[in-house]
LOZA-301937 format. One record per residue: residue in three letters; chain; x, y, z of N, C-alpha, C, O, CB in turn. Coordinates in steps of 0.1 Angstrom, whole numbers, plus 5000, padded with zeros to 4 digits. Glycine has a CB too. Layout:
% residues N
{"ALA", "A", {X, Y, Z}, {X, Y, Z}, {X, Y, Z}, {X, Y, Z}, {X, Y, Z}} ...
//
This chain:
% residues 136
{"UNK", "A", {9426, 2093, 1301}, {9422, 2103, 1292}, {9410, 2097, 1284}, {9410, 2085, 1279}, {9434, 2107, 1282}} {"UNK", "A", {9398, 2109, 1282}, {9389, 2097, 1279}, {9389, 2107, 1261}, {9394, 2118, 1258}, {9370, 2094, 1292}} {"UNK", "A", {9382, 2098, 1253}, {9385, 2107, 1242}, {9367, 2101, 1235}, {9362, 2089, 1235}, {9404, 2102, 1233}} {"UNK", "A", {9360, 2118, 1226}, {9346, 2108, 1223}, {9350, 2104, 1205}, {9359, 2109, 1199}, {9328, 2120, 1224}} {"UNK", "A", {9344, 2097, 1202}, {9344, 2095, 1188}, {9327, 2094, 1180}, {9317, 2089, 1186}, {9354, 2080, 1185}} {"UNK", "A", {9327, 2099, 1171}, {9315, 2099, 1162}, {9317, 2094, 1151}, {9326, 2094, 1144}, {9310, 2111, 1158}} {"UNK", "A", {9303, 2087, 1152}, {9299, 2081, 1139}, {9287, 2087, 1130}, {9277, 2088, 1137}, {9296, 2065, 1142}} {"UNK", "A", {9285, 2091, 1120}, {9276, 2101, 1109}, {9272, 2089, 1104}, {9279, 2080, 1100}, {9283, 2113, 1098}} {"UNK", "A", {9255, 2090, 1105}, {9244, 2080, 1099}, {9230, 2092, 1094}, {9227, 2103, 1099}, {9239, 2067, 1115}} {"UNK", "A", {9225, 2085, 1085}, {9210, 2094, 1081}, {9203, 2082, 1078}, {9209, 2072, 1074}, {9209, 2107, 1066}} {"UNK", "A", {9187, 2085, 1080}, {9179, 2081, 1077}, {9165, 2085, 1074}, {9161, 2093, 1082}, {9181, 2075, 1081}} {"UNK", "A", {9157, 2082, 1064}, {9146, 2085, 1059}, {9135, 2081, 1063}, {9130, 2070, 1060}, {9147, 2082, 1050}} {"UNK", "A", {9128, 2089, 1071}, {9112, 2085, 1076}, {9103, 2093, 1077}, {9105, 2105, 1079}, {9109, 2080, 1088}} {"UNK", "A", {9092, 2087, 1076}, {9078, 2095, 1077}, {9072, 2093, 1093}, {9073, 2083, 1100}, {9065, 2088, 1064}} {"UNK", "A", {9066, 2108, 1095}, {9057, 2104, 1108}, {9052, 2113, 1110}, {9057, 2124, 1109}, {9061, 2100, 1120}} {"UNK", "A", {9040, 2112, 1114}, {9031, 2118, 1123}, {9027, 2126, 1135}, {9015, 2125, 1138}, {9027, 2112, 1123}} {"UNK", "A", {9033, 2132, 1142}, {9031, 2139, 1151}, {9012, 2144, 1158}, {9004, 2152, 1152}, {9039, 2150, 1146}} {"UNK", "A", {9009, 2139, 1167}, {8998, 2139, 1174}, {8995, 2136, 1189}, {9005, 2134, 1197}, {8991, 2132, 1168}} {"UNK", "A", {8985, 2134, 1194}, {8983, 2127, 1207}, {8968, 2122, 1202}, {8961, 2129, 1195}, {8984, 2137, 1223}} {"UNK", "A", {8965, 2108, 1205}, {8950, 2103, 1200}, {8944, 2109, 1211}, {8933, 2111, 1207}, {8946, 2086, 1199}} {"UNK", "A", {8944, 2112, 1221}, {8935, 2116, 1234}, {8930, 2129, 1231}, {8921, 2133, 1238}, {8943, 2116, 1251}} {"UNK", "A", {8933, 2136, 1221}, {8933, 2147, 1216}, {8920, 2149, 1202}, {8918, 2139, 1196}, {8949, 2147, 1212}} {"UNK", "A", {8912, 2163, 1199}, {8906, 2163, 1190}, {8922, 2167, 1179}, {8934, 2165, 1180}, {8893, 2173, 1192}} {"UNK", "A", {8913, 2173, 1168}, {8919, 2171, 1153}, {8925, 2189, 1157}, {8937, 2192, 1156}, {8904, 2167, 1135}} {"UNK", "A", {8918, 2194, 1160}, {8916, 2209, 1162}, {8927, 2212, 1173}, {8934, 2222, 1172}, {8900, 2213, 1165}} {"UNK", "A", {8927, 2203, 1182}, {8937, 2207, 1194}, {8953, 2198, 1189}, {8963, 2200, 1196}, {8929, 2201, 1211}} {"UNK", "A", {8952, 2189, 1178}, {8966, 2184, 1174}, {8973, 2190, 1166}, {8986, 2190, 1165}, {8966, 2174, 1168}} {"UNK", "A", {8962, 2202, 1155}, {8967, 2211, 1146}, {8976, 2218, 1153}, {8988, 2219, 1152}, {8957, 2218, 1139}} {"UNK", "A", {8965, 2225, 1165}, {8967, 2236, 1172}, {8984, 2237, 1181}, {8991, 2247, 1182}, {8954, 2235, 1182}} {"UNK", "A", {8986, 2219, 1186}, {8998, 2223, 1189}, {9011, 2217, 1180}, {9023, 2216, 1183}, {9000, 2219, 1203}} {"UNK", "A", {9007, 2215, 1170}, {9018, 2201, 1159}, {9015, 2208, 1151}, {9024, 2207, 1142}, {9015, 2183, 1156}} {"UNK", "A", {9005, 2218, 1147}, {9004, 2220, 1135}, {9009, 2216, 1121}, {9004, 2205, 1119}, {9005, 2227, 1136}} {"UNK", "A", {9020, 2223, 1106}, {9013, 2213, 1097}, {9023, 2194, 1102}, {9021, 2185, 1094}, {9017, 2221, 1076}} {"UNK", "A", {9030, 2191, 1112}, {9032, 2183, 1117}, {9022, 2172, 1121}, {9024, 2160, 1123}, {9038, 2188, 1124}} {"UNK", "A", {9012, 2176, 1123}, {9002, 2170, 1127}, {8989, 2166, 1116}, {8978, 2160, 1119}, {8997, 2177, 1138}} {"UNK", "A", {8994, 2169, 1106}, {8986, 2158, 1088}, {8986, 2146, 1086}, {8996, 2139, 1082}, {8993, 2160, 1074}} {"UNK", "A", {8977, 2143, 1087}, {8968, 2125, 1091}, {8976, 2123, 1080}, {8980, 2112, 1082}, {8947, 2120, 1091}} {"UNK", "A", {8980, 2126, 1070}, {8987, 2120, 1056}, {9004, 2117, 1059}, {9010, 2111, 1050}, {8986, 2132, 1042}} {"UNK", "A", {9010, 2123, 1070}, {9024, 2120, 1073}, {9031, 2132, 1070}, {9024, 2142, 1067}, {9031, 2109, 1067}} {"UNK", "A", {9043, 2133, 1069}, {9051, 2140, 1063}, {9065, 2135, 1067}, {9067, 2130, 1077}, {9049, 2154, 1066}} {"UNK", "A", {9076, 2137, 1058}, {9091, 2130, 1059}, {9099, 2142, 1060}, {9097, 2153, 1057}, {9097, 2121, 1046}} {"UNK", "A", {9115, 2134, 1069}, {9124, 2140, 1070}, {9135, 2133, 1067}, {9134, 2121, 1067}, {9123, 2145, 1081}} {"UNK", "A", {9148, 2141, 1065}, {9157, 2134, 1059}, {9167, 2130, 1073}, {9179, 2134, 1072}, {9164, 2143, 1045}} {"UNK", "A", {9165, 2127, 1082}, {9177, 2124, 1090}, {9190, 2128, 1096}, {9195, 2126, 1085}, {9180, 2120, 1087}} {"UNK", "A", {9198, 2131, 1102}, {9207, 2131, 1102}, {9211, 2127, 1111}, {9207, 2135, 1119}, {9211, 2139, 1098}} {"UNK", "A", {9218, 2117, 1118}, {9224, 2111, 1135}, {9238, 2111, 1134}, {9244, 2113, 1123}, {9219, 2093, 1141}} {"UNK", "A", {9242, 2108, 1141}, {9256, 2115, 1154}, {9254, 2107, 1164}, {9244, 2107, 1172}, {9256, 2132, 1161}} {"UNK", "A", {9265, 2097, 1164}, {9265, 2086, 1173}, {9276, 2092, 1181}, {9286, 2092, 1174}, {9268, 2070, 1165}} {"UNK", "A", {9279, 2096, 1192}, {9294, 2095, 1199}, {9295, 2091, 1208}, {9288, 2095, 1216}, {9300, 2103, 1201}} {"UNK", "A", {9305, 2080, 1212}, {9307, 2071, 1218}, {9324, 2073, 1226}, {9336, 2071, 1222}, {9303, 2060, 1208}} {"UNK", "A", {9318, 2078, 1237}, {9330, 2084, 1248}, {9337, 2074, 1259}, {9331, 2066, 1266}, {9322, 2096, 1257}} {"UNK", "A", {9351, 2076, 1260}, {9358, 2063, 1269}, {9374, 2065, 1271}, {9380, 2075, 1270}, {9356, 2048, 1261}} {"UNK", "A", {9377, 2055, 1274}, {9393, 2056, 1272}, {9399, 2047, 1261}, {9395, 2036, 1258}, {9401, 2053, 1286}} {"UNK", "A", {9410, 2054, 1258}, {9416, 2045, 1244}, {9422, 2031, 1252}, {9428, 2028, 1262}, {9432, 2056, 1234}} {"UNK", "A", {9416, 2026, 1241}, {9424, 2009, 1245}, {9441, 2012, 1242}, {9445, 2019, 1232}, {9417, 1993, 1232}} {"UNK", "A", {9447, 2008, 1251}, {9465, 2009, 1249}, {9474, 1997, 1237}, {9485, 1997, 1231}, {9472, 2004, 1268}} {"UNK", "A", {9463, 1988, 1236}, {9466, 1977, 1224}, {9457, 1981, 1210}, {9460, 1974, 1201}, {9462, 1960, 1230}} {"UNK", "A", {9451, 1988, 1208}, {9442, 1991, 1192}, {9443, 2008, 1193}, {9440, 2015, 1183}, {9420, 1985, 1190}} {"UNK", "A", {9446, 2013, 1204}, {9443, 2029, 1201}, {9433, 2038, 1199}, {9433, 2050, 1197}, {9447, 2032, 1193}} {"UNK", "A", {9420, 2025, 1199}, {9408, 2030, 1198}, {9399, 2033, 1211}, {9400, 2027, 1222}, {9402, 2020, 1192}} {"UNK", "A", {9391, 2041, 1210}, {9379, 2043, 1216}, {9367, 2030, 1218}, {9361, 2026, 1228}, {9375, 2054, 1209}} {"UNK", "A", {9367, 2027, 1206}, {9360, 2020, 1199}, {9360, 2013, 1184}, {9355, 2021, 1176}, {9352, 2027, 1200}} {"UNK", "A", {9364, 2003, 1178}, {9362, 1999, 1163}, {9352, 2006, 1157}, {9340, 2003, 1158}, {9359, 1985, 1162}} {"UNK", "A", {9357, 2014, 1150}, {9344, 2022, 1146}, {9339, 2012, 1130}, {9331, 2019, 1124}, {9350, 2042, 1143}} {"UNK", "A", {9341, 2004, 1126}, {9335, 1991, 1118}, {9326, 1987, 1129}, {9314, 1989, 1125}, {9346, 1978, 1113}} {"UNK", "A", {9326, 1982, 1138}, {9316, 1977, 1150}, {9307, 1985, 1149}, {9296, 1982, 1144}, {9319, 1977, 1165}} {"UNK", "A", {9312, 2000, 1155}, {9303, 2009, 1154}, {9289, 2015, 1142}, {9277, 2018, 1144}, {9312, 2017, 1155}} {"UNK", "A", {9296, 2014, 1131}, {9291, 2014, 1116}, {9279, 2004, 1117}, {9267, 2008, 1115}, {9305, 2009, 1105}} {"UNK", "A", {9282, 1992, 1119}, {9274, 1978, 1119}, {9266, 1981, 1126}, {9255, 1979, 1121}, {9279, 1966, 1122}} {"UNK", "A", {9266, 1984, 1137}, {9257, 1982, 1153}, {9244, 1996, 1148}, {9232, 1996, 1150}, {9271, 1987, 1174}} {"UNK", "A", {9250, 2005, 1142}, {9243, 2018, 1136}, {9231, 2011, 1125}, {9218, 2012, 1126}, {9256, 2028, 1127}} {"UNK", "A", {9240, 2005, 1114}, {9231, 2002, 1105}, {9223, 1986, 1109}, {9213, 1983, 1102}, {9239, 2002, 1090}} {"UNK", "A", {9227, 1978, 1117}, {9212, 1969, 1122}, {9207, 1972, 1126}, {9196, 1968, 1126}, {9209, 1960, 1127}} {"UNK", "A", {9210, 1984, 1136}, {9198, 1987, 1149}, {9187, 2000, 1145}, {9174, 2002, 1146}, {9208, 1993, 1167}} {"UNK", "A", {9196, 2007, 1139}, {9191, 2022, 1136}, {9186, 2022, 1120}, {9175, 2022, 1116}, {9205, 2034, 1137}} {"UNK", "A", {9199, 2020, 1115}, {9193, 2024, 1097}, {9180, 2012, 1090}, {9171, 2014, 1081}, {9210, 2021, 1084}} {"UNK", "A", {9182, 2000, 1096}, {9170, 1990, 1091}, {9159, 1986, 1098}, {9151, 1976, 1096}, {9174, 1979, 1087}} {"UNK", "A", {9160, 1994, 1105}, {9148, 1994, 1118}, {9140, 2006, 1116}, {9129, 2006, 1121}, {9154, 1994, 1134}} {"UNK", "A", {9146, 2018, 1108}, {9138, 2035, 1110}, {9139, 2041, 1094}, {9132, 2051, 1090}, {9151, 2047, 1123}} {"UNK", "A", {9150, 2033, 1085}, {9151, 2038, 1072}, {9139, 2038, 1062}, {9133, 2028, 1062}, {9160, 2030, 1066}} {"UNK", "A", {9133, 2048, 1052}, {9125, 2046, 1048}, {9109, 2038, 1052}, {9102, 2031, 1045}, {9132, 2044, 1040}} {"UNK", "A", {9109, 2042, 1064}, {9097, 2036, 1070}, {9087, 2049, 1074}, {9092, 2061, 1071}, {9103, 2027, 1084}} {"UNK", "A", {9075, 2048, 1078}, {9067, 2053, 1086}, {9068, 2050, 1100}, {9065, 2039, 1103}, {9056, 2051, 1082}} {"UNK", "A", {9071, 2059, 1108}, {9076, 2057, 1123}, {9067, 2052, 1128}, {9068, 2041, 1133}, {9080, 2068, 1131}} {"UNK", "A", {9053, 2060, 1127}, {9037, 2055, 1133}, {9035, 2043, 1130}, {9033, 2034, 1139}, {9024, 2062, 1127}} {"UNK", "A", {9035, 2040, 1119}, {9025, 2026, 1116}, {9040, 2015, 1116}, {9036, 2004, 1118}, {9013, 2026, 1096}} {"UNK", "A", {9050, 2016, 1114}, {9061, 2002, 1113}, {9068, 2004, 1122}, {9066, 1994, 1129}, {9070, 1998, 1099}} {"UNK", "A", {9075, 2010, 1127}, {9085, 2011, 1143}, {9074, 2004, 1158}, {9066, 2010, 1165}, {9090, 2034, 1148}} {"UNK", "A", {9076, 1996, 1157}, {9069, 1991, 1174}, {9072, 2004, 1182}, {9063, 2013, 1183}, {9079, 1974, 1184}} {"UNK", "A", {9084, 2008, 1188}, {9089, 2014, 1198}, {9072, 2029, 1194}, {9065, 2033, 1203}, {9110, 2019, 1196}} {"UNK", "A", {9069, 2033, 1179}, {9066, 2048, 1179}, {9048, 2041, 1178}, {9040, 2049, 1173}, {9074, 2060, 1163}} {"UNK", "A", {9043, 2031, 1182}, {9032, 2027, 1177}, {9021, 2032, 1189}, {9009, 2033, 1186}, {9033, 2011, 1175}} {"UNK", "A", {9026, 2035, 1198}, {9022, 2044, 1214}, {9028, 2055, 1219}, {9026, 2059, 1231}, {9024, 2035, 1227}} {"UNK", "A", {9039, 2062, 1210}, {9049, 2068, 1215}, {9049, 2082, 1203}, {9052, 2080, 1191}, {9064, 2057, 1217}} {"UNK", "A", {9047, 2091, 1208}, {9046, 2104, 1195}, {9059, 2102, 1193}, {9067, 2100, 1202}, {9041, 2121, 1200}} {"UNK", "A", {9064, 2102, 1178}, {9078, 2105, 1172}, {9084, 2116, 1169}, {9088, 2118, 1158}, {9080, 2100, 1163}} {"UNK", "A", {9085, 2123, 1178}, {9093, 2138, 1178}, {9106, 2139, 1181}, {9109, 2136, 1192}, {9089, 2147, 1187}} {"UNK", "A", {9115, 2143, 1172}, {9125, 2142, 1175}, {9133, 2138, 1187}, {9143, 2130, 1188}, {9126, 2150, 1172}} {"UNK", "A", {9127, 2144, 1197}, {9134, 2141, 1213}, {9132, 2126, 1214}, {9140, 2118, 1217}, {9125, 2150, 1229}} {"UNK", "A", {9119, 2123, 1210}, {9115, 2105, 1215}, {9127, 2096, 1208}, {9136, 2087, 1213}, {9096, 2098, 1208}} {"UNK", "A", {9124, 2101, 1193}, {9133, 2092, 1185}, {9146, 2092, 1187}, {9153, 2084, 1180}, {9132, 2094, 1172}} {"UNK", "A", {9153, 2101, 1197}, {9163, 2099, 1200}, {9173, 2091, 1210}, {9184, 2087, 1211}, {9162, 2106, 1199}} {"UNK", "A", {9156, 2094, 1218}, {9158, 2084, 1230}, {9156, 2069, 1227}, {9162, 2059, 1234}, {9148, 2087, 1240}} {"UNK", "A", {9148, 2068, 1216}, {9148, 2053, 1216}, {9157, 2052, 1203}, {9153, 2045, 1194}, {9131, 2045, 1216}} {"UNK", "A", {9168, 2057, 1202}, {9178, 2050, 1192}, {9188, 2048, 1202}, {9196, 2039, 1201}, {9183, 2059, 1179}} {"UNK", "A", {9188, 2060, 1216}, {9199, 2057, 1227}, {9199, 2042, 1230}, {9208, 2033, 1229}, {9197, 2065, 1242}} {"UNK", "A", {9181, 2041, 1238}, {9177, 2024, 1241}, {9180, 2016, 1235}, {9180, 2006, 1242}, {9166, 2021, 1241}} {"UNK", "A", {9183, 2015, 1221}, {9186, 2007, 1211}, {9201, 2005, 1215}, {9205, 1994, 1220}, {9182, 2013, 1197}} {"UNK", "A", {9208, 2018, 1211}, {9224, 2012, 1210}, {9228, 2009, 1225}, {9236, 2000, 1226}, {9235, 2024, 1202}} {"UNK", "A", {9225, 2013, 1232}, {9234, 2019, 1248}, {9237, 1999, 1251}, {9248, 1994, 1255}, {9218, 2033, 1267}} {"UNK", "A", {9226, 1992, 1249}, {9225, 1976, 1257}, {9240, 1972, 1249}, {9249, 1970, 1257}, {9206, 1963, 1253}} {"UNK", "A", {9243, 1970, 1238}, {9253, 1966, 1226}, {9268, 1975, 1227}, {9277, 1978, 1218}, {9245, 1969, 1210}} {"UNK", "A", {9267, 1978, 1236}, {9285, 1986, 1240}, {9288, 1985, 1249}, {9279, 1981, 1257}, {9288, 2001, 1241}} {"UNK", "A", {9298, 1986, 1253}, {9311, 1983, 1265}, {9300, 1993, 1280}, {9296, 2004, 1278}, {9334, 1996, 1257}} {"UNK", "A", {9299, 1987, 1290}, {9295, 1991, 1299}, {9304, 2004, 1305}, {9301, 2009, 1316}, {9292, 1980, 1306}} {"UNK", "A", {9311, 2007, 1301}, {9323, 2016, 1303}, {9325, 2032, 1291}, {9332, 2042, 1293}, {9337, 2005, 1300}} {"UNK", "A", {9317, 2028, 1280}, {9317, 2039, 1271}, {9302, 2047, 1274}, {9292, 2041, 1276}, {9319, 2033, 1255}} {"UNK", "A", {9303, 2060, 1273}, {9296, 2066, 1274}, {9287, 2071, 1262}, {9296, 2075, 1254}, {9301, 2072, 1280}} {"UNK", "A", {9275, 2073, 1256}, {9269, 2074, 1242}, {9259, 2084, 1244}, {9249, 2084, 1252}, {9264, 2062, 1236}} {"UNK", "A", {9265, 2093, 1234}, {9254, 2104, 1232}, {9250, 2102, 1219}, {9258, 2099, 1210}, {9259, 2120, 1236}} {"UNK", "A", {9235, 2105, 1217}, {9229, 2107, 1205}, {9226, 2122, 1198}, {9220, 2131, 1205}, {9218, 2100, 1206}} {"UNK", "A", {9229, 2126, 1185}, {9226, 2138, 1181}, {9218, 2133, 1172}, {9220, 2122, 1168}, {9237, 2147, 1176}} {"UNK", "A", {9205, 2142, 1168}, {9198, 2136, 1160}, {9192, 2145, 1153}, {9180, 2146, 1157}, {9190, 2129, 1164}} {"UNK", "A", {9194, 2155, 1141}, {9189, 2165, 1130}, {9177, 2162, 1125}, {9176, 2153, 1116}, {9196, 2167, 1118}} {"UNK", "A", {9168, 2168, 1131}, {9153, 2167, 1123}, {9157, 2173, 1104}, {9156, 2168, 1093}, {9138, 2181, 1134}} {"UNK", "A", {9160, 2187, 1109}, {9157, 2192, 1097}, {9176, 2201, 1100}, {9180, 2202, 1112}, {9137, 2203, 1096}} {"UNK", "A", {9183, 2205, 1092}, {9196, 2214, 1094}, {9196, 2224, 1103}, {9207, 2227, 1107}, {9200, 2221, 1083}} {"UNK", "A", {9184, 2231, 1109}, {9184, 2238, 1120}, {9176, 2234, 1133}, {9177, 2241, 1144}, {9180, 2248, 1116}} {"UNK", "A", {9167, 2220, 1131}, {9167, 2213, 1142}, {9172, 2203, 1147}, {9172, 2193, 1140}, {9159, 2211, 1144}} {"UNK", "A", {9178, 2202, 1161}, {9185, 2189, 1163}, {9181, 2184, 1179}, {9173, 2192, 1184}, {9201, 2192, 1162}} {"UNK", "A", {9183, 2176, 1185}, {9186, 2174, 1197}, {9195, 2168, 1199}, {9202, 2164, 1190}, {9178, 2170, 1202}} {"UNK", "A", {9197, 2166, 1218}, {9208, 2158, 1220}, {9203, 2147, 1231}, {9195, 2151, 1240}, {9220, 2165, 1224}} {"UNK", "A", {9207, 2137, 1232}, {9206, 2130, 1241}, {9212, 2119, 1247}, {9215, 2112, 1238}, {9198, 2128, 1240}} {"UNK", "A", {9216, 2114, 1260}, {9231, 2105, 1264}, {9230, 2101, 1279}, {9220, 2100, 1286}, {9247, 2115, 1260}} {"UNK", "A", {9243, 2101, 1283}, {9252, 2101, 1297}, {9255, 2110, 1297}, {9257, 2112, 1309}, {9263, 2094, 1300}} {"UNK", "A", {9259, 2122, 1289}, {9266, 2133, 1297}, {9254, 2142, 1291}, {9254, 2154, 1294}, {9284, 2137, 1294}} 
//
């Protein structure tokens, strides 16, 4: 029986949305006000869930203290109150749109878990935008 468990994390960042190969006029045009050389911030919201079978000796899925930890070194002090563009390596060649940043928080956690649990990422731009992204 496999059972998923979630962990609820937010974080605070600024970024930019563009392509440099691009004029100013054609970044507006598809990013629009997303695409203001001055930044703009969002408040976060992630959804870690991490899918498997319960261990028969802890009853867990997962230690979700592990979980918690592995969130806040990889995710929260790596992306918190930062500018995605100019301080995240991963966003320094890589437009930070929701979908990307979600992928590279998967890349981040997926190497640091049980080769046997499955991890999907939910990731709230704004309360009515989200994506998803994982194994299943």
């Amino acid at each position: 029986m496999k059972v998923t468990v979630n962990r609820k994390a937010h974080f605070n960042a600024a970024h930019r949305l563009y392509n440099a190969d691009w004029s100013d006029a054609r970044n507006a045009t598809v990013f629009g006000k997303c695409a203001n050389p001055h930044y703009h911030g969002h408040n976060y919201e992630l959804i870690v869930g991490v899918k498997g079978e319960i261990h028969p000796e802890t009853g867990f899925v997962m230690d979700m203290k592990v979980l918690k930890k592995l969130i806040e070194v990889e995710i929260e002090q790596a992306f918190d109150h930062k500018n995605l563009n100019e301080e995240v390596e991963e966003f320094k060649k890589l437009n930070p749109t929701a979908e990307n940043i979600a992928v590279v928080i998967y890349h981040k956690l997926k190497p640091k878990l049980d080769v046997n649990l499955i991890l999907t990422i939910t990731l709230y731009e704004t309360p009515r935008n989200f994506v998803v992204y994982g194994d299943e």
